[in-house]
C-alpha positions in Angstrom: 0.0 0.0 0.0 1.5 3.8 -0.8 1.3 6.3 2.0 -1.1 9.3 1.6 2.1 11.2 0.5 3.1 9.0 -2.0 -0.5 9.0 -4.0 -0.5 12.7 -3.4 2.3 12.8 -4.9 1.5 10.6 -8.1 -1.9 12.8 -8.3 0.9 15.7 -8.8 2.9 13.4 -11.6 -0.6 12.4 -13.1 -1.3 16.1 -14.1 2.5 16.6 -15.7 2.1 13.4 -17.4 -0.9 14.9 -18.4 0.5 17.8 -19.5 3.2 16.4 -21.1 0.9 14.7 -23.7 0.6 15.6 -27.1 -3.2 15.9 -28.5 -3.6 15.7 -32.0 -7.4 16.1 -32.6 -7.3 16.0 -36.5 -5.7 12.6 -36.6 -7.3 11.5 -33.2 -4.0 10.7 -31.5 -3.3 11.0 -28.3 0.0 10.0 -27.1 1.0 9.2 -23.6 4.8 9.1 -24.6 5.8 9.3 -20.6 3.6 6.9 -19.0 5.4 3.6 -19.5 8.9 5.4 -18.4 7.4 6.4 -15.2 5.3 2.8 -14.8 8.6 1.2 -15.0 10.1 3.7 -12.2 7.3 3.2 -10.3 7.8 -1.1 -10.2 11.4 -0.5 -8.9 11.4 3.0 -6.8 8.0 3.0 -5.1 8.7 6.9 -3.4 8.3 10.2 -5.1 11.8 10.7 -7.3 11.8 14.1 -8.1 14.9 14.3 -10.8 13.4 11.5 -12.9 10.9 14.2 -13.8 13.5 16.8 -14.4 15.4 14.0 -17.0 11.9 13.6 -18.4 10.8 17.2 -18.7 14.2 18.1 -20.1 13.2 15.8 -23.5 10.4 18.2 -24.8 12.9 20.4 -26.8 11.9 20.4 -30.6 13.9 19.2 -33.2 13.9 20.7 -36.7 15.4 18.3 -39.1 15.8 20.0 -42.6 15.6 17.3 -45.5 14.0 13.8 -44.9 17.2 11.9 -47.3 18.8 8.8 -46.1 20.7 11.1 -43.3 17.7 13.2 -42.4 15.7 10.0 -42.4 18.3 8.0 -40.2 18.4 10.4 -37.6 14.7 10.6 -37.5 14.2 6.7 -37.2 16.9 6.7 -34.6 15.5 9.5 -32.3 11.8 7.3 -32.4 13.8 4.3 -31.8 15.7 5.7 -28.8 12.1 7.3 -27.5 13.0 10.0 -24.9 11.6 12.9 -27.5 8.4 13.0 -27.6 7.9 12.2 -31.5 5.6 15.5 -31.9 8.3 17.8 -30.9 10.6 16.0 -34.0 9.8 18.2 -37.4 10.6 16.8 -40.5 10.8 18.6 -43.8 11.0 17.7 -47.2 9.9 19.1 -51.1 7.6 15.6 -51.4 4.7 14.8 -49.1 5.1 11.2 -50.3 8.6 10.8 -48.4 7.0 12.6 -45.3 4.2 10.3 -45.1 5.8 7.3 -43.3 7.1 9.4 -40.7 3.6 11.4 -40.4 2.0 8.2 -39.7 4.3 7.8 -36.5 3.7 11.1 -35.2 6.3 13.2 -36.4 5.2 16.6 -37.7 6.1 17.1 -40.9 6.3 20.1 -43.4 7.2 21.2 -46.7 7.9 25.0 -45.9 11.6 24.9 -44.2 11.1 28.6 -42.9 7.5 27.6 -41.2 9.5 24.7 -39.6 12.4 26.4 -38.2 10.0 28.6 -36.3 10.2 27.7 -32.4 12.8 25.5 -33.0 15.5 24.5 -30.3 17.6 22.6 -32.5 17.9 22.8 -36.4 19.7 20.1 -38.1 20.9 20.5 -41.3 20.7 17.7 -43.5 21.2 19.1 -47.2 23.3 18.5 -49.7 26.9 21.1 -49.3 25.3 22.8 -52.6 22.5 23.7 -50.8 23.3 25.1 -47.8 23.7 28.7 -48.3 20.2 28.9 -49.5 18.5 27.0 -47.0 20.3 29.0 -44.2 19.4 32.1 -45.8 15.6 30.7 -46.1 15.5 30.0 -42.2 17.5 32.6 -40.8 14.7 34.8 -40.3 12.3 32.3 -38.6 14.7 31.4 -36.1 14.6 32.6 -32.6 18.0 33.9 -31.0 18.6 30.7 -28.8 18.1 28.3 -31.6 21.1 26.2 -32.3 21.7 25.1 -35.6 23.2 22.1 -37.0 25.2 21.4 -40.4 25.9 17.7 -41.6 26.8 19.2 -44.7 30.4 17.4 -45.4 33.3 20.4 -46.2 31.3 23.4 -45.2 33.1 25.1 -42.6 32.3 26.6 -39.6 33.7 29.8 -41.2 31.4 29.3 -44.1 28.6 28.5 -42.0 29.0 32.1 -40.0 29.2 33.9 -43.5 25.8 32.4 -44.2 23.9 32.7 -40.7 25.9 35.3 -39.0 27.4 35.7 -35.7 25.9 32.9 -33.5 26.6 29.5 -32.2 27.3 26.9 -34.8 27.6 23.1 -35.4 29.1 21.2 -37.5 28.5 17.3 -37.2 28.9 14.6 -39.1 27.1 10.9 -38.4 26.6 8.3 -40.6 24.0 6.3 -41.4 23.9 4.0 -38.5 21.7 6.6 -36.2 18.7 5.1 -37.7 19.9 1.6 -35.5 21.4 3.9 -32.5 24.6 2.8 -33.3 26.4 5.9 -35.4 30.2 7.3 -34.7 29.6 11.1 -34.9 31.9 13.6 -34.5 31.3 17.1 -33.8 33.2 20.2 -33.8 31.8 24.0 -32.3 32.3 27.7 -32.8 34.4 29.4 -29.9 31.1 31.2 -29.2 29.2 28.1 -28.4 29.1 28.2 -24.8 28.7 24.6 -22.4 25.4 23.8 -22.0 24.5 24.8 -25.9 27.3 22.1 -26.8 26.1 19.5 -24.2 22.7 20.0 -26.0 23.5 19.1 -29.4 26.4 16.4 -28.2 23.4 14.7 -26.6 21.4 14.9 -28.8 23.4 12.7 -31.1 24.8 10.5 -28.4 20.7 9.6 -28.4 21.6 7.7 -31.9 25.2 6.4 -31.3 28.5 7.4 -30.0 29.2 11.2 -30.3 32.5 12.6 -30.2 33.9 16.0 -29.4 36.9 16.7 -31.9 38.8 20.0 -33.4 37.1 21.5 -36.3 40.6 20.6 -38.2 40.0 16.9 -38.1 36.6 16.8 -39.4 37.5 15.8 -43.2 39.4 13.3 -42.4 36.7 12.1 -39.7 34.1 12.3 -42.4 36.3 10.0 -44.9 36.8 7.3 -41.3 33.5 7.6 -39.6 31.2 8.3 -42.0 32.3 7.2 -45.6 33.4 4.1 -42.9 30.4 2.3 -42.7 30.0 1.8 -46.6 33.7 0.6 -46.9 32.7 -2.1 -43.9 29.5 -2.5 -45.6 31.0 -3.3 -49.2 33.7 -6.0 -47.4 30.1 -7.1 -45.7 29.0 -7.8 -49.5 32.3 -9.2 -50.7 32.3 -12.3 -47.9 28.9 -13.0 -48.5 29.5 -13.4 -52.2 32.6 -15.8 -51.1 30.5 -17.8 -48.3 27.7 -18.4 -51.5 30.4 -19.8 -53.5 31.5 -22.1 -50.8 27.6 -23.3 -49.7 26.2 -20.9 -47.7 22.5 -18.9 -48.8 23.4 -15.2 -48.9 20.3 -14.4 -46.0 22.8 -16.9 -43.7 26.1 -15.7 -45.1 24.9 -12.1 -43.9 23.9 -13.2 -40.4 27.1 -15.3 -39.8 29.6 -12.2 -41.7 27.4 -9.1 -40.0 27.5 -10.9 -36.2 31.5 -11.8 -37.3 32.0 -7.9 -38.0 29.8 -6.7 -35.2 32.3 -8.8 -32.8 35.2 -8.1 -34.2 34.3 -4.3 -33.7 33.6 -5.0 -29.9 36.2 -6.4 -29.5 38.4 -3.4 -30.9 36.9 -1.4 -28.8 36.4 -2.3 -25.4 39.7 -4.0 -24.6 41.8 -1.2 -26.8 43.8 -3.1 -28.1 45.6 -2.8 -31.7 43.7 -4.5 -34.3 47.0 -7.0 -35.0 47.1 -8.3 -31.4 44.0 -9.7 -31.8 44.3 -11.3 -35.5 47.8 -12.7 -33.7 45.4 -14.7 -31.5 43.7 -16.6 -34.1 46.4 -17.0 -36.4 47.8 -20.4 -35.5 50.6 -21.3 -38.1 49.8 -22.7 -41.5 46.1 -22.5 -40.1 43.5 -21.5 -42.3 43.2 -17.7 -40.7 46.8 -16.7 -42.0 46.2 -18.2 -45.2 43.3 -16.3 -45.9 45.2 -13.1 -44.4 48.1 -13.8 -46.4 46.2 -14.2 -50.2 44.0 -10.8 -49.6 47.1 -9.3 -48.7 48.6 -10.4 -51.8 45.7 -9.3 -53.5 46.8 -5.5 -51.9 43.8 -6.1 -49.5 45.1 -3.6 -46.8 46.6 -1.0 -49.9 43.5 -0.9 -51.2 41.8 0.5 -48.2 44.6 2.7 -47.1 44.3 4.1 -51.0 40.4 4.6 -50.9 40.3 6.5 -47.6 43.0 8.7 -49.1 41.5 9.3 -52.1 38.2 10.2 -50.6 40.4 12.3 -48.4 41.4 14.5 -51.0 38.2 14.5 -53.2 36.7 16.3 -49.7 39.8 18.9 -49.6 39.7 19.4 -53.6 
């Protein structure tokens, strides 16, 4: 049984939750996007806890998310899959209703006019081609309110050429990859000096909702972009090439994919949590004339490792050309 001041207490929550939901008469929704967080608080801390409220009320910022593409779209499908932002405070824009409409259907609000989008804003990402970005900037600039914090994944636009565009104000430029739709992106992120703390923390959590965000200087963002980003479809093409090997040697390419992807996702892990060098641990499994080194040893004399080392470079200096 709760005390008196416990249900008092949850009479108080019932009205923020209340509060807190988001009423969309013309599709009939209503959307109690808090209630299960605070049922499952509830099953393990049966008194009042005031600062899970705060962590919850601090998730009703709105997101602006110009451009509904495959990065737009990722981040979208990541923030809905992570589920602390309330999907009627995510805007999404785009020229085509059609590519709007999946994400409508989930709650997101969704516009054509960038400008009418930007308006009330907290956060405005960015996600347009680097061709584009002047004129969307200069589109939205005057809908956006002073404390708005906008957000380029444009890859090779400065932060320089981002003032020229917006002006003097705090700027961001990030770049994700494609993996924020499963939560599992490496982003890196780089500030203008007049970005203060807290505007930083805002948009580094933000993205560290959809993956791994790191802090890095502005003069490493190229050749994060060529690592991080352009990363996952160099992984992903090696992905293709062992399944097209494992069909060859028996296996169905739906099973290939499962045994390679799970192989990869390990291997990754495994990288990165005990820190060790990527050779120590291909040392472990090399036993001699097993069949680990002979494999190693025929890509290699294929130019297995040259060939990556050469692509990374090359998209290295495409970015800087």
């Amino acid at each position: 049984m709760y005390r008196k001041e416990n249900i008092k207490n949850n009479l108080f929550i019932f009205k923020i939750l209340c509060f807190n939901c988001v009423y969309d008469f013309g599709s009939k929704i209503i959307l109690f996007h808090q209630k299960k967080n605070y049922s499952n608080h509830l099953k393990k801390n049966r008194n009042f806890d005031p600062c899970f409220f705060i962590n919850l009320m601090v998730n009703i910022m709105k997101i602006t998310i110009i451009g509904s593409g495959n990065i737009g779209s990722a981040l979208v499908e990541g923030l809905l899959r992570e589920g602390s932002i309330v999907p009627n405070n995510i805007c999404l824009t785009d020229i085509s209703q059609e590519a709007l409409a999946t994400f409508a259907a989930r709650g997101v609000r969704t516009m054509r006019n960038n400008a009418e989008a930007a308006k009330n804003a907290d956060v405005l990402v960015l996600c347009v081609k680097p061709y584009l970005i002047c004129d969307v900037i200069k589109e939205i600039l005057p809908s956006l309110s002073a404390d708005a914090l906008p957000v380029s994944l444009a890859a090779g636009i400065t932060l320089n050429q981002l003032t020229l565009f917006a002006g003097k104000r705090p700027m961001f430029r990030v770049i994700p990859n494609t993996a924020m739709a499963v939560c599992q992106s490496m982003t890196c992120m780089a500030a203008s000096d007049d970005a203060d703390a807290a505007q930083r923390k805002t948009v580094f959590d933000l993205f560290s909702r959809v993956g791994k965000t790191m802090m890095i200087d502005e003069s490493l963002m190229n050749a994060a972009t060529v690592i991080a980003s352009c990363g996952t479809a160099y992984a992903l093409r090696f992905l293709g090439a062992a399944m097209s090997a494992g069909v060859e040697i028996g296996v169905r390419p739906a099973l290939a994919k499962e045994m390679i992807a799970q192989a990869m996702l390990g291997a990754a892990v495994l990288a990165a949590e005990t820190g060790n060098h990527p050779e120590a641990e291909i040392y472990k499994v090399t036993t001699p004339k097993g069949t680990t080194i002979k494999g190693l040893n025929e890509m290699e004399h294929a130019g297995f490792s040259s060939a990556v080392m050469k692509g990374i470079l090359a998209a290295y200096e495409a970015l800087n050309g």
